[in-house]
C-alpha positions as CSV (number, residue, x, y, z in Angstrom):
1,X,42.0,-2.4,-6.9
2,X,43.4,-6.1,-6.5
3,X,42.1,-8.4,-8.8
4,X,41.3,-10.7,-5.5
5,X,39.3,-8.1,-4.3
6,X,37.0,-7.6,-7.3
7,X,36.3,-10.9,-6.9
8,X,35.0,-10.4,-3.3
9,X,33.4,-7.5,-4.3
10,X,31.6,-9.2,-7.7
11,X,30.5,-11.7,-5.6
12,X,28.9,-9.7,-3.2
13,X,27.2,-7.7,-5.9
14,X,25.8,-10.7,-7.5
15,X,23.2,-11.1,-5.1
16,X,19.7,-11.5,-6.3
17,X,17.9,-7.2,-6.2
18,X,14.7,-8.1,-5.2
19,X,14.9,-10.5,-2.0
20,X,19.2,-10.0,-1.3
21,X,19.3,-13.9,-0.8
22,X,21.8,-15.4,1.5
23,X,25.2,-14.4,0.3
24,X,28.6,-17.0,1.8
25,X,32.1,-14.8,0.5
26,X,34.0,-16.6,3.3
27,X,37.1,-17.3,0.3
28,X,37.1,-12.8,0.0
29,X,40.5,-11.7,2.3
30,X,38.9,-9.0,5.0
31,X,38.5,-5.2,3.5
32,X,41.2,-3.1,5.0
33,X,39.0,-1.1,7.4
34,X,37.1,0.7,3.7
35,X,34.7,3.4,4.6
36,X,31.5,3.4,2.2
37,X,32.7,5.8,-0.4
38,X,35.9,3.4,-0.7
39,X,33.6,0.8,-0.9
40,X,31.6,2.6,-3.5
41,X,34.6,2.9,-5.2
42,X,35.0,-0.6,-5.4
43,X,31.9,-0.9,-6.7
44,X,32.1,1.5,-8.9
45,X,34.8,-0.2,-10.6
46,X,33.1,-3.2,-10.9
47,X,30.1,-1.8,-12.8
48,X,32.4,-0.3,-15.1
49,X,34.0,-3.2,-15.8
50,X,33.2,-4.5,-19.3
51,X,31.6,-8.1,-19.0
52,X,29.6,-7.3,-16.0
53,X,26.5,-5.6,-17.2
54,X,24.5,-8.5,-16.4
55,X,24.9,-7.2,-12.5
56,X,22.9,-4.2,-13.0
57,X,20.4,-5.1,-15.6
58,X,17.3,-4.6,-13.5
59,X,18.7,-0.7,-11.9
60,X,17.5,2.4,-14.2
61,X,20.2,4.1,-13.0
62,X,24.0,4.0,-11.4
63,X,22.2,5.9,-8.0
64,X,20.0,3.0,-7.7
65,X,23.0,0.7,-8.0
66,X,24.3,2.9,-5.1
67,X,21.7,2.4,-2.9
68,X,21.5,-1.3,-3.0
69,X,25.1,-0.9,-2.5
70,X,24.3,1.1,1.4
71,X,22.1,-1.5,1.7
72,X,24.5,-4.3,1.2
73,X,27.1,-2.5,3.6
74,X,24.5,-1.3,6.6
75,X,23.8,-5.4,6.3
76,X,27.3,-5.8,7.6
77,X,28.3,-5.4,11.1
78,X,31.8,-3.7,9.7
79,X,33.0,-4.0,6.3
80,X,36.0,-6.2,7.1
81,X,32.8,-9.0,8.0
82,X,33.1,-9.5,4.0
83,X,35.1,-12.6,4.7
84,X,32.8,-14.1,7.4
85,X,28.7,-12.8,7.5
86,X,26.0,-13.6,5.3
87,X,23.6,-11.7,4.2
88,X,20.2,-13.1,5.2
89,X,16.6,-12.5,3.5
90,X,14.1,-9.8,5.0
91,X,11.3,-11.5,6.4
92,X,8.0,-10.4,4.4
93,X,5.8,-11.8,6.4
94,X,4.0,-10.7,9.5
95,X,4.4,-11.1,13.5
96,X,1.0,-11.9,13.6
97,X,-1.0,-14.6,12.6
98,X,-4.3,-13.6,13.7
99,X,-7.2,-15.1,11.7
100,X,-11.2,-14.3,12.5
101,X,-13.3,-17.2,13.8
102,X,-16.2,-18.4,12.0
103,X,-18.6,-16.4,15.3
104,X,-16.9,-13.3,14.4
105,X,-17.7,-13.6,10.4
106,X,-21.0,-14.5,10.9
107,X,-22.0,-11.9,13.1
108,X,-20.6,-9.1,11.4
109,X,-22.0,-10.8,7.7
110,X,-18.6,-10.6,6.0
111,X,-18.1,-12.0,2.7
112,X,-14.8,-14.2,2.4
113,X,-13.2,-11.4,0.3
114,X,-13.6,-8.6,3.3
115,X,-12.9,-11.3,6.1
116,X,-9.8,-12.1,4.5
117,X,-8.7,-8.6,4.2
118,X,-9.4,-7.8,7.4
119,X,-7.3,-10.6,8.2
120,X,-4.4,-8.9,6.3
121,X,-5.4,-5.4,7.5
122,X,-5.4,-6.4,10.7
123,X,-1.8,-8.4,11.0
124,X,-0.5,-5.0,9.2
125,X,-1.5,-3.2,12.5
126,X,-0.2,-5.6,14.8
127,X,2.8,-6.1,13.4
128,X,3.2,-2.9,13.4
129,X,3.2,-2.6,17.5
130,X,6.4,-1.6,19.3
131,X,7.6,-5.3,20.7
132,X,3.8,-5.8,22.9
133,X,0.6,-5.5,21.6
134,X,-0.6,-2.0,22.5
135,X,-3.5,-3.8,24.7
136,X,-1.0,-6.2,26.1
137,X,2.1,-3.6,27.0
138,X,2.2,-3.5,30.6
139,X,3.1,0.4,30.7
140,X,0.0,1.6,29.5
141,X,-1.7,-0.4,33.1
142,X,-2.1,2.2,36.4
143,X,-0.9,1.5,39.6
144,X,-2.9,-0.5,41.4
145,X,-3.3,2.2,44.0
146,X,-4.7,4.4,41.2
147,X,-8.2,4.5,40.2
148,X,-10.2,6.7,38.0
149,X,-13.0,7.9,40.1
150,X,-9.2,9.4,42.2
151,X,-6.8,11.1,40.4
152,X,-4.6,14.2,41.2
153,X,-5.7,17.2,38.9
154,X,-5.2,17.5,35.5
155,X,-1.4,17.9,34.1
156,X,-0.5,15.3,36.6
157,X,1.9,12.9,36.0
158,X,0.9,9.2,36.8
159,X,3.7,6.9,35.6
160,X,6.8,7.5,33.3
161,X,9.3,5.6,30.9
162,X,12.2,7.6,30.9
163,X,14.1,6.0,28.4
164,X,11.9,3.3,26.0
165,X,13.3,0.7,23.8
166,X,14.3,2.5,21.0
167,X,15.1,-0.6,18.9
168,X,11.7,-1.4,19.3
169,X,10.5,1.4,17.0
170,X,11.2,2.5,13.4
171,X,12.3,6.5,14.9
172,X,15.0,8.4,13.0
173,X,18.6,7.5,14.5
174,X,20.0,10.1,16.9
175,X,16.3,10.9,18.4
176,X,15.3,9.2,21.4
177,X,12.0,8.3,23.3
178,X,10.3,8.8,26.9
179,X,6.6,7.4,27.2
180,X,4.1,8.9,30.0
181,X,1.2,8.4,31.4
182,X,-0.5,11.7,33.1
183,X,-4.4,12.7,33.8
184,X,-6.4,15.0,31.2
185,X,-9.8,16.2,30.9
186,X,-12.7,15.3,28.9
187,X,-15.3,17.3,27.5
188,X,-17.1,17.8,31.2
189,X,-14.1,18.5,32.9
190,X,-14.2,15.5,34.6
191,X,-10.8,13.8,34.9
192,X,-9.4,10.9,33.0
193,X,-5.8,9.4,32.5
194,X,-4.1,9.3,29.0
195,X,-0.7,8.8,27.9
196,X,1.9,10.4,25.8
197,X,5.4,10.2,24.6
198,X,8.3,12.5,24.1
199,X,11.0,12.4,21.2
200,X,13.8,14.0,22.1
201,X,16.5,15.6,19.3
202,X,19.9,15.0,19.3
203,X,20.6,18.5,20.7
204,X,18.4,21.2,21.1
205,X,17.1,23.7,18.1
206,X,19.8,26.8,18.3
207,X,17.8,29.9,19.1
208,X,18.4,32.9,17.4
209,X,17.5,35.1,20.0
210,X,20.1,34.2,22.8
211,X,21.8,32.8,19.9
212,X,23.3,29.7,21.5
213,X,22.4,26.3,22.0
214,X,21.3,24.9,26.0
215,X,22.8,22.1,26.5
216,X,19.8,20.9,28.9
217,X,16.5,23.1,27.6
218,X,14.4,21.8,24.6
219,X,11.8,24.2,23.2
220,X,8.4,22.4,22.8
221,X,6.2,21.3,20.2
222,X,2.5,19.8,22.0
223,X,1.6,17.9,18.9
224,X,-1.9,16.2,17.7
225,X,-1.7,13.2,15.5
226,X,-4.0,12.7,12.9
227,X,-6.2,9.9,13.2
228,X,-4.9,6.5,13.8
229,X,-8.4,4.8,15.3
230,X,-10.7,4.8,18.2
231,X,-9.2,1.5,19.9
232,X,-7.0,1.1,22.5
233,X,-4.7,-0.4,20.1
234,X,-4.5,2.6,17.7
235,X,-2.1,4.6,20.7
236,X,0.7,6.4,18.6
237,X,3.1,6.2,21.5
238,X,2.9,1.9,21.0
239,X,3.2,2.2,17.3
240,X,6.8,1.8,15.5
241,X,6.8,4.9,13.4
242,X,4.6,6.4,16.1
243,X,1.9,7.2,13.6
244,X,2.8,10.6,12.5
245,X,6.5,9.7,11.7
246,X,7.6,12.3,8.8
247,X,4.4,14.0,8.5
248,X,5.1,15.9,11.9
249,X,7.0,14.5,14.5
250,X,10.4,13.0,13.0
251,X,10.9,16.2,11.5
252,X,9.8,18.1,14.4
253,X,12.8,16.7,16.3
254,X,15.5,16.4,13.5
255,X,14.9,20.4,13.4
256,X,15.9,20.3,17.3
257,X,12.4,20.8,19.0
258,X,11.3,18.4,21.7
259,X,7.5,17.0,20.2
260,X,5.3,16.4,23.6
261,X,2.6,14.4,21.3
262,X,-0.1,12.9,23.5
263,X,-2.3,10.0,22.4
264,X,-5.3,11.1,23.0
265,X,-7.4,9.7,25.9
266,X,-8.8,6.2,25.0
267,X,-6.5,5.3,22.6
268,X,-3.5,3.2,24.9
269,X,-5.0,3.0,28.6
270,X,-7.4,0.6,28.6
271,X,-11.3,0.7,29.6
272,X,-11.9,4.4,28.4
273,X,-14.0,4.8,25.5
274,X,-12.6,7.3,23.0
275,X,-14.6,10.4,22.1
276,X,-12.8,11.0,18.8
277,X,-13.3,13.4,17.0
278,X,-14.4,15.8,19.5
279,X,-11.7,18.0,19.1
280,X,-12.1,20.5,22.0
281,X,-11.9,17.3,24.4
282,X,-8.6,16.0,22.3
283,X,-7.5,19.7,22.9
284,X,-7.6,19.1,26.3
285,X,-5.5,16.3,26.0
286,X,-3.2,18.2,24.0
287,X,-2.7,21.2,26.8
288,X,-2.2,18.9,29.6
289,X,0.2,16.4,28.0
290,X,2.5,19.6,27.4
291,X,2.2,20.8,31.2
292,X,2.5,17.0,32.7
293,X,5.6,16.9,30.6
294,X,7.1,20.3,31.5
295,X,6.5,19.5,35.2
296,X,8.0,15.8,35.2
297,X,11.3,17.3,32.8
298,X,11.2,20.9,34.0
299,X,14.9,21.6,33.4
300,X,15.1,20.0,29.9
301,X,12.0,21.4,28.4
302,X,11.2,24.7,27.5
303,X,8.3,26.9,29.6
304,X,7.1,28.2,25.7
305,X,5.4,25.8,23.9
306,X,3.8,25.9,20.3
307,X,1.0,23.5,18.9
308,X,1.0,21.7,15.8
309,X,-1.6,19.3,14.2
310,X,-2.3,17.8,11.1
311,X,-6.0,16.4,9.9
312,X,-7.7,15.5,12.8
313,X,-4.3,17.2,14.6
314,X,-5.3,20.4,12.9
315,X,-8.4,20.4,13.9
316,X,-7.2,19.8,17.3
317,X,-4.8,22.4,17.1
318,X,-7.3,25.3,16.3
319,X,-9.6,24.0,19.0
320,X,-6.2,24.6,21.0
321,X,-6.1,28.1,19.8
322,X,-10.1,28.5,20.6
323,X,-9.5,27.0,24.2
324,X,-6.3,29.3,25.0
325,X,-8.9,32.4,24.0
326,X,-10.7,31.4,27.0
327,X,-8.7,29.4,29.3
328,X,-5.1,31.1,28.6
329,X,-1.8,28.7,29.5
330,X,1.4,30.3,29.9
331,X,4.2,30.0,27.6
332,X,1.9,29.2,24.8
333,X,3.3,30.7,21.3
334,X,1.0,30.1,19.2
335,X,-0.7,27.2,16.5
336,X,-0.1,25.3,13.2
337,X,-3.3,24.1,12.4
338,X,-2.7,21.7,8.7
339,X,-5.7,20.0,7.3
340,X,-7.4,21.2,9.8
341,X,-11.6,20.6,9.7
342,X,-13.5,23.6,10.1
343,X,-17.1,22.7,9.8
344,X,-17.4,19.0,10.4
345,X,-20.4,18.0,8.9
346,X,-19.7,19.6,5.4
347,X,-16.0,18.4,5.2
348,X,-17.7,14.5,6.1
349,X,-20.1,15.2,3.5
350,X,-17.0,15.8,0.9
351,X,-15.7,13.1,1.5
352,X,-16.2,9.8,-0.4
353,X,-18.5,6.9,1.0
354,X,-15.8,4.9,2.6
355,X,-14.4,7.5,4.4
356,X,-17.5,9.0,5.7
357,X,-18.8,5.2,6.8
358,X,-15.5,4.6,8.6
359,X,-15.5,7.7,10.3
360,X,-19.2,8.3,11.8
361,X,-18.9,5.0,13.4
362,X,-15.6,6.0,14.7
363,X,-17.3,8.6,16.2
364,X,-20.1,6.7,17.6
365,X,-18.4,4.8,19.2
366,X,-17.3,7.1,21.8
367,X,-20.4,9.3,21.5
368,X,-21.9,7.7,24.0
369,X,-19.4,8.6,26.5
370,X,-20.0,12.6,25.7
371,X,-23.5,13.1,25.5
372,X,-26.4,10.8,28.1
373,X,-28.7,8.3,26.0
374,X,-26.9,8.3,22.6
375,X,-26.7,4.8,21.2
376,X,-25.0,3.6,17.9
377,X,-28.3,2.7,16.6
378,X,-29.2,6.0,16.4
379,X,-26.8,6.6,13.2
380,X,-26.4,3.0,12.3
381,X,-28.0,0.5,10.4
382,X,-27.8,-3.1,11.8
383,X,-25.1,-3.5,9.8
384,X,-22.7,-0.5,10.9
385,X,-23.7,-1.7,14.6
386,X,-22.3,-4.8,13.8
387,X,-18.8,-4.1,12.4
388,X,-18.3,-1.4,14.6
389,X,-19.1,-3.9,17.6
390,X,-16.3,-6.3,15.5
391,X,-13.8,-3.2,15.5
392,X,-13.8,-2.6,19.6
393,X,-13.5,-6.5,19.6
394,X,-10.5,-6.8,17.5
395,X,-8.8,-3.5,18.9
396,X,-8.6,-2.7,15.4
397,X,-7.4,0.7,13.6
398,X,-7.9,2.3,11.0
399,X,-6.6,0.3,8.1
400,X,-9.1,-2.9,9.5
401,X,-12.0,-0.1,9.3
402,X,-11.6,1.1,6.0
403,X,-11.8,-2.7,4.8
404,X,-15.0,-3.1,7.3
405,X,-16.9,-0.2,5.9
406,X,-15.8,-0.2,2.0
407,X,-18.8,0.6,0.2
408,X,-17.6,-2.0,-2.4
409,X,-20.0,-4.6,-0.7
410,X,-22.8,-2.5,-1.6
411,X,-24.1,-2.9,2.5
412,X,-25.3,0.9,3.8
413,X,-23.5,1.0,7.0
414,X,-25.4,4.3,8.2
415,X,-29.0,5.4,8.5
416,X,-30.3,7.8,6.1
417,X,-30.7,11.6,8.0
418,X,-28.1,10.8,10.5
419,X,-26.2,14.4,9.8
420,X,-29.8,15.5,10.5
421,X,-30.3,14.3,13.8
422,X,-30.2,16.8,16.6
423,X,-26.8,14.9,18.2
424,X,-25.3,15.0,15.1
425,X,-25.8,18.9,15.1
426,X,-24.7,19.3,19.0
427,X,-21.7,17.4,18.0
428,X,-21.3,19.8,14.9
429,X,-21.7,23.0,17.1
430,X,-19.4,22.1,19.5
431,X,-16.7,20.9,17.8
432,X,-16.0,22.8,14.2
433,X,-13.6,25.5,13.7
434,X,-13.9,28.9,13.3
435,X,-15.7,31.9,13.4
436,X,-14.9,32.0,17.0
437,X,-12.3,33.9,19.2
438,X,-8.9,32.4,18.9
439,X,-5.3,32.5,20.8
440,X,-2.9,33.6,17.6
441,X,-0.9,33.6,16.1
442,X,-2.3,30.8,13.7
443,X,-0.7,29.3,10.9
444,X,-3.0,26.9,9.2
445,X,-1.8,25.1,6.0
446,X,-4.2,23.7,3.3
447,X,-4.2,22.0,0.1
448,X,-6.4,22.7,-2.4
449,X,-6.6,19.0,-3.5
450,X,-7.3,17.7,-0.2
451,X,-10.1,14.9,0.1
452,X,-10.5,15.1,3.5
453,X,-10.2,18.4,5.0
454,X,-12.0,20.2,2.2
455,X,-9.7,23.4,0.7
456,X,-13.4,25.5,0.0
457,X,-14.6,24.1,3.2
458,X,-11.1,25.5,5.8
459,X,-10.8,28.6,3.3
460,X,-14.5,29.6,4.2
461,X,-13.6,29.2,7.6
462,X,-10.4,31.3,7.4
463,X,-12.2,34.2,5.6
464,X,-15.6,34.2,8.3
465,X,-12.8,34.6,10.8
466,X,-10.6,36.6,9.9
467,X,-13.7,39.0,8.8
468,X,-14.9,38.5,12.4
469,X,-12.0,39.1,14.3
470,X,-9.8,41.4,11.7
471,X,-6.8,42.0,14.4
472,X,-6.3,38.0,15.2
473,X,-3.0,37.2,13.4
474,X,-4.0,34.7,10.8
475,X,-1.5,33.6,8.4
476,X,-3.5,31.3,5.6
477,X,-1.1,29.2,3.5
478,X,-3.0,27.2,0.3
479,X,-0.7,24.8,-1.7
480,X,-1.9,24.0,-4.9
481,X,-1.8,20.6,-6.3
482,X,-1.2,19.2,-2.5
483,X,-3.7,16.7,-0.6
484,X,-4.4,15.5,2.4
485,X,-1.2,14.6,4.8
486,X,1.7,15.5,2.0
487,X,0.6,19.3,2.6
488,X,3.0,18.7,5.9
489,X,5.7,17.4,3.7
490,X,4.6,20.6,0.8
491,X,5.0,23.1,3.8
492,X,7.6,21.9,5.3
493,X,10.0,24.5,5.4
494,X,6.8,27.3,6.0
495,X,6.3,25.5,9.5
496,X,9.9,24.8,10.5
497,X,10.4,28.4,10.0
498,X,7.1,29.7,11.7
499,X,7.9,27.6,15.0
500,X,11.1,28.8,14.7
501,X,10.3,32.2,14.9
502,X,8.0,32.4,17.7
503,X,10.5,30.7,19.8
504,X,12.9,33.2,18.5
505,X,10.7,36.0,19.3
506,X,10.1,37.0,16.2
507,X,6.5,39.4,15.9
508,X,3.6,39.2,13.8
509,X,1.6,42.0,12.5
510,X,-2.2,41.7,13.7
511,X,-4.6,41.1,11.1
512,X,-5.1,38.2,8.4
513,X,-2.6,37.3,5.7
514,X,-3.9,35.1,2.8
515,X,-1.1,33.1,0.6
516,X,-1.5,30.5,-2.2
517,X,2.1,28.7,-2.8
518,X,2.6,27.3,-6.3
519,X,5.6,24.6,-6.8
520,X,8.4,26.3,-8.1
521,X,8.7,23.3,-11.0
522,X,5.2,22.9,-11.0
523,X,2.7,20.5,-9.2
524,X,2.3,17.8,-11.9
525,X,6.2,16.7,-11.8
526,X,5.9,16.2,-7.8
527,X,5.1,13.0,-6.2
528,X,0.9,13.1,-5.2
529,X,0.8,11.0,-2.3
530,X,2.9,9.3,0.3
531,X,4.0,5.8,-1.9
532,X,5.7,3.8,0.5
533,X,6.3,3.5,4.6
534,X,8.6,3.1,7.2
535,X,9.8,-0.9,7.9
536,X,11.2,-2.6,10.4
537,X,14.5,-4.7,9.9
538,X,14.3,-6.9,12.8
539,X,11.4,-9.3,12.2
């Protein structure tokens, strides 16, 4: 290595590790075209050189000196811009600004610590937003010759994006994006738009059974998100990461599969209350975001189609499963159901305070479009009326509602009894899990440390079942030491392989098949819970 060129490359090392402050090496002579591992090289060298220790001080290890180092490069349009860019500091700040007024504080009785955070929380979520607001995006508006009280039949499509901006979100590189907009079905049957997206793999999943590759066919995943809010705001398909991101979707299409993921209706199209967490009418949703898309692409997507959920997704899922027992689709495959609540009321009541506050008024809010005469009163106190009333104001999500309803204030945001009331038990009836005919075969995935989903609570569910309906094929996958959403990441390879199979054709005996899965180094050396999340570079 030239002794001119370790130079350049000292210089461009010494830059601060924490913030990568603007960096000038317009005196370094151009790299000769060097690919990253020659670059590496260079680095290498440098680190090893004696006198230069200072450089990598605050790194534990060489592979963390590496890293920076791919940072420092991907900052670069080409490596040869050594001699003329500059590096320039990530903004840590937010797009938005948004602050409360003093109307909003008083009404909702927030202290100066919880308005504040849902200041912070609230900028998070906005910032968050792929280029528009969610509220404000244009796409998400019908035609003006469209209304609700007329729209085609369900599994219609209404408007489409074929190709979105994908340097507006934070997706994988190679995968791309289509948005949709398409009519569902609520809990009546009554008709109602919603939208969707589709991410789109590189090339299409090779299929063992024909074993080749289509250019133009993508088999299908219809996924259901977990829960990302009851606002309009809180639509996956406007969010960077798209909500899910790794847990289910991202992966999903890096394995070659096409995820049809719907956003449920209410959550993006505007002036639609959402019934969440009414998961046969979010199965619904699910089914008829898979056939819109299969009409509008019908020679790129697959007629076979698989369903996969997680949390509130899983719970959809197994709905799914319930609903194709009744109201079979063709092409459908089969169900991963992960996380997946089983009997509502008694996961909600294992849950800790904040989570259950947050999540009865998120359903009470769009209660009142499901059943006649229910008001939020009704499981509220004055205060849970309020701050819900606050939430559909702000078009907030879920990380504004779990600073609205944190139990730290000491405020009792619902009425004593409300699990008692006789909507709360309609809602439970018609829209737990289990011990019910279903379409297999079902995968469902659990951990036995999860918080939300409770393990005792889906494993009681499993077993009534599968006691009930011995012949369904059930396969029941427990991972110890795993919680809520890392059970997708735990199980990843189980449902890779599973989808994989029943596009390949693969059979499953009839009958119920009960698995724990222990980590092969053991649980206390893995990582608990997710520890950091998905940025955006272009603030």
């Amino acid at each position: 290595m030239r002794s001119h060129d370790k130079a350049c490359a000292r210089r461009l090392w010494k830059v601060d590790v924490y913030r990568l402050r603007r960096f000038e090496a317009k005196s370094c002579v151009a790299w000769e075209a060097p690919g990253a591992v020659t670059m590496w090289q260079y680095i290498k060298v440098l680190l090893w050189s004696p006198g230069h220790e200072e450089y990598i001080f605050h790194y534990k290890s060489f592979r963390q000196a590496y890293e920076l180092s791919m940072k420092v490069l991907t900052s670069f349009t080409c490596v040869a811009a050594c001699a003329h860019a500059q590096l320039q500091t990530q903004n840590n700040t937010f797009n938005s600004t948004f602050t409360l007024t003093a109307a909003q504080i008083e009404a909702a009785n927030l202290s100066s610590a919880t308005a504040h955070d849902v200041e912070i929380a609230l900028r998070i979520e906005r910032t968050n937003n792929a280029g528009y607001l969610t509220q404000d995006d244009p796409f998400y508006i019908l035609a003006a010759n469209l209304s609700f009280s007329d729209l085609p039949p369900s599994g219609s499509i209404l408007k489409v994006e074929e190709h979105s901006n994908n340097s507006l979100y934070t997706i994988p590189p190679t995968l791309s994006l289509s948005r949709f907009l398409y009519v569902s079905e609520t809990l009546n049957g009554s008709k109602v738009p919603a939208s969707a997206y589709v991410l789109w793999p590189f090339t299409p999943r090779r299929n063992r059974k024909s074993n080749s590759t289509s250019p133009n066919v993508y088999e299908t995943i219809g996924q259901a998100h977990g829960t990302s809010g009851q606002a309009t705001a809180c639509a996956p398909s406007g969010l960077r990461d798209l909500w899910d991101n790794f847990h289910g979707p991202f992966a999903a299409a890096l394995a070659g599969f096409a995820v049809v993921a719907t956003d449920y209706a209410g959550l993006g199209i505007p002036h639609i209350d959402s019934p969440y967490f009414v998961l046969p009418s979010q199965a619904n949703d699910v089914f008829h975001a898979v056939a819109a898309a299969q009409k509008h692409w019908s020679t790129q997507l697959s007629k076979e189609f698989v369903l996969m959920g997680q949390s509130q997704g899983g719970g959809t899922t197994w709905a799914g499963a319930q609903r194709q027992a009744q109201r079979p689709v063709d092409g459908y495959l089969g169900t991963v159901a992960a996380s997946p609540f089983t009997d509502v009321l008694v996961d909600i009541a294992g849950q800790n305070s904040g989570q259950v506050n947050a999540r009865v008024a998120g359903i009470a809010q769009g209660f009142k479009g499901v059943r006649d005469n229910f008001t939020l009163s009704e499981w509220l106190t004055d205060a849970g009326v309020a701050r819900t009333k606050l939430m559909l104001e702000l078009q907030a999500c879920g990380s504004v509602a779990g600073r609205l309803f944190s139990p730290t204030e000491g405020i009792q945001f619902l009425k004593p009894g409300w699990n008692k009331t006789e909507s709360a038990t309609w809602w439970n009836n018609i829209t737990s899990n289990g011990k019910r005919p279903f379409a297999g075969p079902m995968l469902v995935l659990q951990g036995d440390k999860d918080g939300n989903a409770i393990e005792k609570v889906t494993t009681a569910a499993v077993k009534k079942t599968c006691e009930m309906f011995p012949q369904s094929k059930l396969q029941y996958s427990m991972y110890e030491g795993v919680t809520h959403a890392p059970i997708m990441f735990a199980a990843h390879n189980e449902w890779i392989n599973w989808i994989s199979d029943r596009f390949d054709g693969v059979e499953l005996e009839s009958g119920c098949k009960l698995e724990t899965v222990r980590a092969g180094r053991g649980a206390d050396n893995t990582i608990k819970d997710q520890n950091w999340f998905i940025e955006y570079d272009l603030y």
